[in-house]
C-alpha positions in Angstrom: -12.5 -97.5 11.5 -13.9 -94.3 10.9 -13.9 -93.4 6.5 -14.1 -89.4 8.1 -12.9 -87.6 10.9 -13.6 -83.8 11.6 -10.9 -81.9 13.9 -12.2 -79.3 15.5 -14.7 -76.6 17.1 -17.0 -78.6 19.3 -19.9 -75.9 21.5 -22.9 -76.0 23.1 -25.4 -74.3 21.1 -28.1 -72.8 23.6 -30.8 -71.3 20.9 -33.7 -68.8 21.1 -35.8 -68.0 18.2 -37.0 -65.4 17.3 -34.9 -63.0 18.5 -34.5 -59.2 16.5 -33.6 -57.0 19.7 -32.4 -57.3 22.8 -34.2 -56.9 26.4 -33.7 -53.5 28.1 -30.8 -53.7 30.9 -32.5 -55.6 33.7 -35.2 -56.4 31.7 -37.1 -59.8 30.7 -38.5 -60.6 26.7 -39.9 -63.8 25.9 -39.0 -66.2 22.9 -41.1 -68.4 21.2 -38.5 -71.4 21.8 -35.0 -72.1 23.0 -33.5 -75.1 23.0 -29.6 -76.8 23.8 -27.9 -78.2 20.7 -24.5 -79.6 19.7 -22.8 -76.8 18.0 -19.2 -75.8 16.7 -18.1 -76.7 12.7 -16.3 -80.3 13.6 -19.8 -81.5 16.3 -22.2 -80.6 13.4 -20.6 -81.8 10.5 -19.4 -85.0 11.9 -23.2 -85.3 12.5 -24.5 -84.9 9.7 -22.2 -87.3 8.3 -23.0 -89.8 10.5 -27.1 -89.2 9.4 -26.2 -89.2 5.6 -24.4 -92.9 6.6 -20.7 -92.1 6.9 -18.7 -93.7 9.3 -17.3 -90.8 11.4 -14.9 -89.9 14.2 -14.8 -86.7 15.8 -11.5 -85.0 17.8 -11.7 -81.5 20.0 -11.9 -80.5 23.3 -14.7 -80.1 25.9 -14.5 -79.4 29.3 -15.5 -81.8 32.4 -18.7 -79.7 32.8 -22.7 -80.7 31.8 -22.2 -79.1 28.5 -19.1 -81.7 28.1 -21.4 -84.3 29.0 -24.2 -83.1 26.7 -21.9 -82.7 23.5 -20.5 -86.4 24.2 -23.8 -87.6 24.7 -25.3 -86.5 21.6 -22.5 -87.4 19.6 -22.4 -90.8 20.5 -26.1 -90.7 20.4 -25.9 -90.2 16.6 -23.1 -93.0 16.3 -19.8 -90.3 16.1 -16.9 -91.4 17.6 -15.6 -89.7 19.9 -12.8 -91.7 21.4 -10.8 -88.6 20.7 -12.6 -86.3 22.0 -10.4 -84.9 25.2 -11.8 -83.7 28.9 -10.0 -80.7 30.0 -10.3 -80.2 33.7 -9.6 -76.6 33.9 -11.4 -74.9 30.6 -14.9 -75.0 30.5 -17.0 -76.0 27.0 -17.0 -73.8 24.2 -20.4 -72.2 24.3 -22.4 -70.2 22.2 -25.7 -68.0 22.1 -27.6 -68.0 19.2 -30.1 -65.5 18.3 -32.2 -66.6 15.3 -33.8 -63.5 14.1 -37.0 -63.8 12.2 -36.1 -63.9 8.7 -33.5 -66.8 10.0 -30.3 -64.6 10.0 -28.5 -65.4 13.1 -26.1 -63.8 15.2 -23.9 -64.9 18.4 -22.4 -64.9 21.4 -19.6 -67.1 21.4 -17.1 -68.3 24.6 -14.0 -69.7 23.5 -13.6 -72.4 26.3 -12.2 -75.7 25.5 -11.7 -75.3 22.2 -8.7 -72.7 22.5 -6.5 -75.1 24.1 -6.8 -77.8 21.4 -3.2 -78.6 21.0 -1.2 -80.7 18.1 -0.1 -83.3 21.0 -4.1 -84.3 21.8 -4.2 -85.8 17.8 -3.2 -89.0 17.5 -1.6 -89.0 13.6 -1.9 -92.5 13.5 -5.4 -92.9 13.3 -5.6 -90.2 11.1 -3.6 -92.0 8.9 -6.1 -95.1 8.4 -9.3 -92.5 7.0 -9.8 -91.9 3.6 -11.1 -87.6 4.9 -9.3 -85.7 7.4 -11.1 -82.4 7.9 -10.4 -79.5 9.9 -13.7 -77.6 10.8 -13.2 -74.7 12.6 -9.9 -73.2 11.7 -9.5 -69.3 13.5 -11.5 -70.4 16.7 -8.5 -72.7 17.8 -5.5 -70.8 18.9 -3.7 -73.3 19.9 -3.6 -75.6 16.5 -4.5 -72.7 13.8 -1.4 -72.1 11.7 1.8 -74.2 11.6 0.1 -76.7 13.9 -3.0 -77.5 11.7 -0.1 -77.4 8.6 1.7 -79.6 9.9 -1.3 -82.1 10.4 -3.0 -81.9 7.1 0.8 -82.3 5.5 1.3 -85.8 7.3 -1.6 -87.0 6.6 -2.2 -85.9 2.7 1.5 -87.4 2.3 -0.2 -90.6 3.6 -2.2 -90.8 0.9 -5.2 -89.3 3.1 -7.7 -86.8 1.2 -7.6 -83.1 3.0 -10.6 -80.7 3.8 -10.7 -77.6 5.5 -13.4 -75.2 6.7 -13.2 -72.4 8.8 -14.8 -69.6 10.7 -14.9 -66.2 11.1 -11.4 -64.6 12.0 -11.9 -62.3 15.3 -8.4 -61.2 15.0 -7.8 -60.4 11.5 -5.3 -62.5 10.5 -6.9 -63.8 7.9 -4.4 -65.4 4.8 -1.2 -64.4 6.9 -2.4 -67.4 9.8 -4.2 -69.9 7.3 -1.6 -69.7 4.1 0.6 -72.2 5.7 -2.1 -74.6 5.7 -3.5 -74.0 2.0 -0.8 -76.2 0.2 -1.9 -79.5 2.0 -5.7 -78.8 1.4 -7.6 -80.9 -1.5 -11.0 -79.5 -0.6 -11.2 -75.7 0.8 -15.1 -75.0 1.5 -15.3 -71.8 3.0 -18.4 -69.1 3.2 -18.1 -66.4 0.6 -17.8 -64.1 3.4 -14.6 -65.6 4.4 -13.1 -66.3 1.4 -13.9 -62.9 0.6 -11.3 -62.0 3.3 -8.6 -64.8 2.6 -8.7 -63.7 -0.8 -7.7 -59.8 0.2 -11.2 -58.1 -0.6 -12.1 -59.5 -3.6 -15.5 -59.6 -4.3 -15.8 -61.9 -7.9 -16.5 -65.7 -7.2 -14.2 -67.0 -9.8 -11.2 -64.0 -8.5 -11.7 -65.8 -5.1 -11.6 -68.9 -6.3 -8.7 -68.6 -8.1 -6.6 -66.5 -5.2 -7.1 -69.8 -3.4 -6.4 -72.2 -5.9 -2.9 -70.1 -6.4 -2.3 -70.7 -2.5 -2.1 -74.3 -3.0 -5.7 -75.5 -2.8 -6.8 -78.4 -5.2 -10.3 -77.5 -5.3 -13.1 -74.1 -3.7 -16.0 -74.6 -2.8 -17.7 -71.4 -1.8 -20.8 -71.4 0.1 -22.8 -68.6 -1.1 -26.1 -68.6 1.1 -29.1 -67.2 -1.2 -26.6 -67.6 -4.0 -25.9 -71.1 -3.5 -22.4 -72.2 -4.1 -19.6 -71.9 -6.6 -17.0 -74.7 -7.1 -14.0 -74.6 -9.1 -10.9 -76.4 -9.4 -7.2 -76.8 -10.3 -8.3 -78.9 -13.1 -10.0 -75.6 -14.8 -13.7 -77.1 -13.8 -16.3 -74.5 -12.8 -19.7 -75.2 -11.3 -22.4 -72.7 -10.0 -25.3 -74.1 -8.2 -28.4 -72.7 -7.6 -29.7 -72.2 -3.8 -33.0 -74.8 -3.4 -35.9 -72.7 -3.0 -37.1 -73.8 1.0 -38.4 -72.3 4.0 -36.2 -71.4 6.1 -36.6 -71.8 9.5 -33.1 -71.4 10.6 -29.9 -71.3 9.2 -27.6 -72.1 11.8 -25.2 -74.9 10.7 -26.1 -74.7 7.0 -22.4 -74.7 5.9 -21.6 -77.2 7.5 -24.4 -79.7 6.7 -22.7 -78.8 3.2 -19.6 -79.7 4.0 -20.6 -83.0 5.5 -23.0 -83.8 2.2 -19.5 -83.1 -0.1 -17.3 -85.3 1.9 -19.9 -88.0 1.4 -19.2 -87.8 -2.5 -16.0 -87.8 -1.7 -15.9 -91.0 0.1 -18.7 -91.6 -2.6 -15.9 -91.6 -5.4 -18.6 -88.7 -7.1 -17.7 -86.5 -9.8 -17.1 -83.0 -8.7 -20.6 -81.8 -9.8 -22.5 -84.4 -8.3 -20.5 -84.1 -4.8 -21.3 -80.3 -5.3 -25.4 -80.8 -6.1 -25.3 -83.5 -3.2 -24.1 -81.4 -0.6 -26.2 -78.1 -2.2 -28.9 -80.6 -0.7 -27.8 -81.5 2.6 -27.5 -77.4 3.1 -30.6 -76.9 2.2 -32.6 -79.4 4.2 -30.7 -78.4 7.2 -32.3 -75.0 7.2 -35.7 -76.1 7.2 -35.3 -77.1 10.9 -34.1 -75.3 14.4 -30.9 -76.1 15.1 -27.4 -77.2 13.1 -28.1 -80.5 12.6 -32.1 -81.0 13.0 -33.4 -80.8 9.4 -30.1 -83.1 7.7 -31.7 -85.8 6.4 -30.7 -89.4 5.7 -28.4 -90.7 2.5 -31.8 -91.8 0.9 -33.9 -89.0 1.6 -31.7 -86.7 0.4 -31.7 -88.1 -2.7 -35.4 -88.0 -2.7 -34.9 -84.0 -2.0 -32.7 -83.8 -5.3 -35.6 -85.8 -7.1 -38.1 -83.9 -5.9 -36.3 -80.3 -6.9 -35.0 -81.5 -10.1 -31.8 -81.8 -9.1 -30.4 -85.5 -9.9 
């Protein structure tokens, strides 16, 4: 039995590096490297949990296409399950392009595919039931269970006695607060980018006035992923932590947020202390970036630690 499973945003990451401009129309520019990855918030974090030695299960929708294939493939590769991941026959795979620009800013080009027409009926609530984590990783890419659906899922469960995390993406449409509020009540660990906090919270642009915006909304603890600025964690409780971004090279930064997410809810199944679940997962972020790809620089439970030692962080 799975101790974490990650609803959610599973893509096929095809990714080209470097890439600061865009070919004339009907023009060809080469790239030093592209390659396919596993993409989308639920694929990467469930695995990097599975690398950091969580036992992990992951739910969504692909299509019954090679980039299905490919997605299933590498999750069960890395030891995910993915009994629950569903085959639609009409929607193709969520797909995205990712141009890594030199300095390892990215930008995309993102197909919704499969991952709109994940629907509250694919989820089996039992299951969920039996982890210790439920996470949602993706929220505002899945129109079919953003909202009162993904409420109504993270309500059951953290009435089960289940611990709650969400994440989500960037919202396209603008709805912001008004389609995730119904959702904040039933969430234990909100780890959003500043960025999207930013616009949950209305605007605001203080870490500690988003923060608490969300921990008025219901949320028991924020942890905002800052980039450069590393993170800043604060809870119901009145704790506060800022951490410090690890100095690194960065070769890309695709998936970074959510290699932090994963490195948290390993604390969490870890029984750590707020700060050392924050400090761990600070880690995980900043090992992921040193690689190309979401999920080719997280490094195991032990090495990880090794990082921390190495940068003074234990």
């Amino acid at each position: 039995m799975p101790q974490v499973t990650c609803i959610g945003l599973l893509t096929a990451d095809v990714v080209g590096k470097p890439i600061d401009s865009l070919p004339e129309r009907g023009k060809l520019k080469l790239v030093e490297r592209m390659e396919l990855h596993t993409g989308g918030c639920a694929a990467n974090t469930g695995i990097a949990l599975a690398r950091l030695g969580v036992k992990t299960a992951v739910i969504g929708k692909v299509g019954a296409d090679g980039f299905g294939d490919f997605i299933v493939q590498r999750l069960t590769a890395h030891h995910v399950d993915c009994e629950g991941v569903v085959r639609d026959a009409e929607a193709a795979t969520s797909a995205t392009m990712v141009l890594v620009h030199g300095d390892g800013e990215r930008s995309f080009l993102h197909y919704y595919g499969a991952n709109a027409t994940l629907r509250e009926s694919d989820i089996d609530i039992g299951l969920l039931r039996r982890n210790k984590v439920v996470h949602i990783a993706g929220a505002f890419l899945m129109s079919s269970l953003d909202g009162e659906p993904a409420s109504r899922i993270l309500g059951e469960v953290q009435r089960a006695g289940v611990t709650t995390a969400l994440d989500t993406a960037w919202d396209a449409t603008g709805s912001w607060i008004q389609k995730l509020g119904c959702c904040l009540r039933y969430v234990d660990y909100f780890m959003p980018s500043y960025e999207e906090a930013r616009m949950l919270a209305g605007g605001r642009e203080d870490p500690a006035e988003i923060a608490a915006f969300l921990l008025n909304a219901g949320v028991k603890v924020v942890a905002l992923k800052m980039g450069e600025r590393g993170a800043y964690i604060r809870s119901l409780d009145g704790q506060e932590i800022r951490i410090p971004a690890h100095r690194v090279e960065t070769v890309d930064a695709l998936g970074a947020g959510d290699a932090f997410v994963a490195g948290f809810l390993t604390g969490i199944v870890r029984d750590w202390d707020l700060e050392r679940c924050s400090r761990f997962a600070n880690a995980v972020g900043a090992c992921c970036v040193t690689a190309l790809g979401a999920t080719t620089g997280v490094r195991s439970f032990a090495e990880t630690l090794s990082f921390l030692d190495e940068h003074n962080g234990a």
